[in-house]
ZAMARGU-4260 file (C-alpha; in steps of 0.2 Angstrom, whole numbers, plus 5000, padded with zeros to 4 digits):
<rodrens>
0) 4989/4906/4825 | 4977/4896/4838 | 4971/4905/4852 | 4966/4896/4867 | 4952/4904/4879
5) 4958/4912/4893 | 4953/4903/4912 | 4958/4920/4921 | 4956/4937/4917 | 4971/4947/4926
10) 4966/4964/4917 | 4948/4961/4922 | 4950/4956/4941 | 4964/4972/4944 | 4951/4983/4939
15) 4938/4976/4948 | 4949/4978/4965 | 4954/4995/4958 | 4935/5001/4957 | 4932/4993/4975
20) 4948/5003/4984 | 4943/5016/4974 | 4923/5017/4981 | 4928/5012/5000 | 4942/5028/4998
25) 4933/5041/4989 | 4933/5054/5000 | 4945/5051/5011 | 4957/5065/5016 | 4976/5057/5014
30) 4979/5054/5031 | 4963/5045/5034 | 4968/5034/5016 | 4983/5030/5025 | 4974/5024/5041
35) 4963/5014/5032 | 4978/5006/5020 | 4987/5002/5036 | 4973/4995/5043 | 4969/4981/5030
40) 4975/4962/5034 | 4987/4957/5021 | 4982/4938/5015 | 5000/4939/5006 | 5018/4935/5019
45) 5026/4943/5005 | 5016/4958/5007 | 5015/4957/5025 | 5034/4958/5025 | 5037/4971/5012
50) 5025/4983/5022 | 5032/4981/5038 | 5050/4983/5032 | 5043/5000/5022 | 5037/5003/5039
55) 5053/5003/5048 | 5062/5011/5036 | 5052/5024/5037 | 5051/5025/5058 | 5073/5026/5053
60) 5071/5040/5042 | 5061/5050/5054 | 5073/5046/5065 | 5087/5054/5058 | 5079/5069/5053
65) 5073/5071/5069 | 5090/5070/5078 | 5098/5081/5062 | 5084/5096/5065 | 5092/5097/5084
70) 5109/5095/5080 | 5110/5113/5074 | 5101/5123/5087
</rodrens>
């Protein structure tokens, strides 16, 4: 079985990135990690569009629990 040499290392770069977030986080209380996530420029459209459609799917949810918590007073 031949083996050819690899030109990119996907393993290797993930964990890079993971040890950068991780340094630039550390500390961080989970409201200020979420602050900073939503504060980063997404280089991705893909990205860009997934987070703002979590984004608004979550602004609905909160929505509708708001309007069912004064439904029953």
């Amino acid at each position: 079985m031949s083996r050819t040499k690899k030109r990119f290392d996907a393993v290797g770069m993930m964990r890079l990135i993971r040890d950068k977030i991780s340094a630039e986080i550390e500390g961080m209380t989970l409201e200020e990690e979420l602050k900073w996530l939503a504060s980063q420029e997404l280089q991705d459209p893909f990205l860009k569009r997934l987070r703002d459609r979590a984004a608004q799917q979550a602004d609905a949810a909160d929505r509708t629990a708001a309007g069912r918590g004064s439904a029953g007073r």
